[in-house]
C-alpha positions as CSV (number, residue, x, y, z in Angstrom):
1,X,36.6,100.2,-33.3
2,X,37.1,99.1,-29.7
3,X,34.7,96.9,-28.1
4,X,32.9,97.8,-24.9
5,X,31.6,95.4,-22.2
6,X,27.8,96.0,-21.4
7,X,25.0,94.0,-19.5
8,X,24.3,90.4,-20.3
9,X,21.5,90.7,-21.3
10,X,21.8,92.0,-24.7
11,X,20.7,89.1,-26.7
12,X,19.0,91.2,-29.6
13,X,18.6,88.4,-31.9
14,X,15.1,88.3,-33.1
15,X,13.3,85.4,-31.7
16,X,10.2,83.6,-33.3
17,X,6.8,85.0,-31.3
18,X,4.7,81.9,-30.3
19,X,1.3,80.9,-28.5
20,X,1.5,78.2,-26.7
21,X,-1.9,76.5,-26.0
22,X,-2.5,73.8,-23.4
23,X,-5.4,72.5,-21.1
24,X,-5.7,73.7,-17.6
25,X,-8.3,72.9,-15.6
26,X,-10.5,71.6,-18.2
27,X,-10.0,75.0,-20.2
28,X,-7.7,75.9,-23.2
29,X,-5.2,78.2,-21.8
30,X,-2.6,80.0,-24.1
31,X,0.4,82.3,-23.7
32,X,2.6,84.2,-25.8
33,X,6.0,82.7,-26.0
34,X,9.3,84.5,-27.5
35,X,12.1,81.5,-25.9
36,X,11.3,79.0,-29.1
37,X,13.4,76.8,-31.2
38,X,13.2,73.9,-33.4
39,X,16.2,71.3,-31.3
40,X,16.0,68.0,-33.5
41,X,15.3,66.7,-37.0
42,X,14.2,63.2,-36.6
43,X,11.6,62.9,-34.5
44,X,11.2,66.5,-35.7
45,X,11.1,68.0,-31.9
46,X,10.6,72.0,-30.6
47,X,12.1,73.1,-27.4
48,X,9.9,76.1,-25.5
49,X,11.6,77.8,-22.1
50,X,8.7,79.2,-19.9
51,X,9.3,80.5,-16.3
52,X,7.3,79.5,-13.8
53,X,3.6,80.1,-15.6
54,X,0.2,78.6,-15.0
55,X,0.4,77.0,-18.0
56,X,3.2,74.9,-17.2
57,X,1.0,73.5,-14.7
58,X,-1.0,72.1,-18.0
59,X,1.9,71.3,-19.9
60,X,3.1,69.1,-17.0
61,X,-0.4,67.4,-16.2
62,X,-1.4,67.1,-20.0
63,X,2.3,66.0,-21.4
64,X,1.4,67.9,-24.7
65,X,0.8,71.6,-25.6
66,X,0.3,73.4,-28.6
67,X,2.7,76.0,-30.7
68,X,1.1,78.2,-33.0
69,X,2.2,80.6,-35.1
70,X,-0.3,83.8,-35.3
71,X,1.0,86.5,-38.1
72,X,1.2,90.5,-37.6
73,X,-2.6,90.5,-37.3
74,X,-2.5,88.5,-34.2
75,X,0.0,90.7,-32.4
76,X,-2.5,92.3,-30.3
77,X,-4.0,89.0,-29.2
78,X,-1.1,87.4,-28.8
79,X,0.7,90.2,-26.5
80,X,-2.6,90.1,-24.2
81,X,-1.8,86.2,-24.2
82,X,1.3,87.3,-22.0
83,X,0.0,90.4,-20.4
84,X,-2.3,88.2,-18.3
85,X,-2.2,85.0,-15.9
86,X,-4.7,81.9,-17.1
87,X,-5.0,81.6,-13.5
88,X,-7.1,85.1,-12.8
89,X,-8.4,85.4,-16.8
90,X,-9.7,82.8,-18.7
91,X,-8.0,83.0,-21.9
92,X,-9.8,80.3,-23.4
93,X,-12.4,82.3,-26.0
94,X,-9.6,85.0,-26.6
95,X,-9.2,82.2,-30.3
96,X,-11.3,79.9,-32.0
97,X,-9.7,76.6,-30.7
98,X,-9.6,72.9,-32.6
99,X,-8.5,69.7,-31.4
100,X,-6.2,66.9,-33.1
101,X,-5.2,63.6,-31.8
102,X,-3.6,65.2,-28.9
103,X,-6.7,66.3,-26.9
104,X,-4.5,68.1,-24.2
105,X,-2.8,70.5,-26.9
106,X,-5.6,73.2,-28.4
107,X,-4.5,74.5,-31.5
108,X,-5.7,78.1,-32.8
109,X,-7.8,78.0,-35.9
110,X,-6.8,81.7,-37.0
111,X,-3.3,81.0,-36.6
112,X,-1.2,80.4,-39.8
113,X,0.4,77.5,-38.4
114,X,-0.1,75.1,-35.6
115,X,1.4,72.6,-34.2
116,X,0.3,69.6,-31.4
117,X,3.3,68.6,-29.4
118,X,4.5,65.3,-26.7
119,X,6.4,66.2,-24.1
120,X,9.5,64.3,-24.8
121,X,11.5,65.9,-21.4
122,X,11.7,68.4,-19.1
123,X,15.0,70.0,-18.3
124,X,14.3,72.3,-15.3
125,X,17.0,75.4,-15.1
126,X,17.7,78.4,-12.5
127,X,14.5,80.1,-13.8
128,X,13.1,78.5,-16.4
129,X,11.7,75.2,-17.4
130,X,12.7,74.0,-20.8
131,X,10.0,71.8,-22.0
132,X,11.7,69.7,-25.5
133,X,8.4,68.1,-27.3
134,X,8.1,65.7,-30.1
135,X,6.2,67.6,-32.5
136,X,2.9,65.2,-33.6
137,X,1.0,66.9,-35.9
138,X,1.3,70.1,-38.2
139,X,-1.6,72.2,-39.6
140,X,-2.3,75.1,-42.2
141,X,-4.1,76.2,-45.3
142,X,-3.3,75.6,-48.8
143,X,-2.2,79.7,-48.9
144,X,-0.1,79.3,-46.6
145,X,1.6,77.0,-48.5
146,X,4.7,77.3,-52.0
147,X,5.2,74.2,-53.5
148,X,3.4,72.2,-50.4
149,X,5.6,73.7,-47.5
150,X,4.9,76.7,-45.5
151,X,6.2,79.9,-46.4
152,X,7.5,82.8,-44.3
153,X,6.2,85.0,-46.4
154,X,2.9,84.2,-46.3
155,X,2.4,83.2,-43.1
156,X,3.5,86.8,-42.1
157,X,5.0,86.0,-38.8
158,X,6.6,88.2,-36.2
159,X,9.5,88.0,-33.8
160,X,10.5,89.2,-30.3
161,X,13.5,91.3,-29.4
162,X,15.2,91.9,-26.0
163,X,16.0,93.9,-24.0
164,X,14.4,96.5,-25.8
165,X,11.0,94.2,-25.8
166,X,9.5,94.8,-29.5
167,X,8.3,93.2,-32.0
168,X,9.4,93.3,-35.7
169,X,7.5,91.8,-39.1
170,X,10.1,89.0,-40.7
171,X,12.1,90.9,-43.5
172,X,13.6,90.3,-47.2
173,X,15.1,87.1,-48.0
174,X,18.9,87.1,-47.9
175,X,20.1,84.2,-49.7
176,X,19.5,80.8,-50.0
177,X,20.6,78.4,-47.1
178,X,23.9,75.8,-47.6
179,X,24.1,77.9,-50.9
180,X,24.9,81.0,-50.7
181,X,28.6,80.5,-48.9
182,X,29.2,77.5,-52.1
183,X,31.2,80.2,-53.7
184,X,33.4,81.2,-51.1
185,X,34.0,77.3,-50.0
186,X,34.9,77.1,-53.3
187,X,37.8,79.1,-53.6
188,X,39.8,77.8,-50.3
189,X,42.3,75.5,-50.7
């Protein structure tokens, strides 16, 4: 089949939906967040692109924020969390918020999984600001847990796709990582 130019933007790879949580004004703030990935192993460290938000303007006083991973129950809550501006709604009783060491990074009890971040750098780009944070602490529940790590079953979580802007529940396992492709290494010379 021929290929066919279209837009740029036509990155439909599904990417991981978020809330990030951070103090504004005295005031947990959070918004839903789609532009997530994990970016180093040790320090373990998450990078999160927003554009210009009124939560950045927490993120940058505070040096911390939260990342929290809500599950398909949460979509609702978490879609409203990027419908609307912390600056003209307060967002802060929309979850039931906790604190760890990191007192500028609320964390969302009925999330899954939640993590409390340190800004480690800020690399500013033509529309976004790309915040890369040490991630501090990690919480859950024991059932969202498979032999003490978190699994994506479980924690039910859902992803983001664009342009077409939906959401979609994480499917069927596929094959085990650094594994499955042992038998095809195998066989070249």
């Amino acid at each position: 089949m021929e290929k066919i130019k279209i837009d740029t933007n036509a990155f439909v790879y599904p990417m991981p939906m978020v809330i990030v949580g951070t103090v504004v004004q005295g005031r947990a703030n959070f918004m839903a967040v789609g532009w997530v990935a994990r970016v180093n192993f040790k320090p373990p460290m998450i990078a999160v692109a927003l554009g210009p938000h009124y939560t950045n303007r927490g993120i940058d006083e505070q040096g911390t924020f939260s990342v929290n991973i809500p599950d398909v129950e949460l979509v609702e809550k978490t879609d409203y969390c990027g419908l609307v501006s912390g600056n003209k709604i307060d967002k802060s009783r929309i979850f039931e918020s906790f604190y760890g060491e990191l007192k500028g990074a609320p964390l969302i009890k009925e999330c899954p999984l939640c993590m409390a971040c340190k800004v480690h750098d800020v690399v500013k780009l033509p529309s976004n600001s790309l915040y890369i944070a040490e991630i501090i602490e990690v919480y859950t529940e024991e059932r969202y847990l498979t032999a003490g790590k978190p699994d994506v079953k479980k924690i039910n979580p859902f992803t983001l796709t664009m342009p077409d802007n939906n959401y979609w529940a994480v499917g069927n396992n596929v094959g085990k990582a650094w594994d499955i492709g042992k038998k095809l290494k195998k066989n070249q010379p």
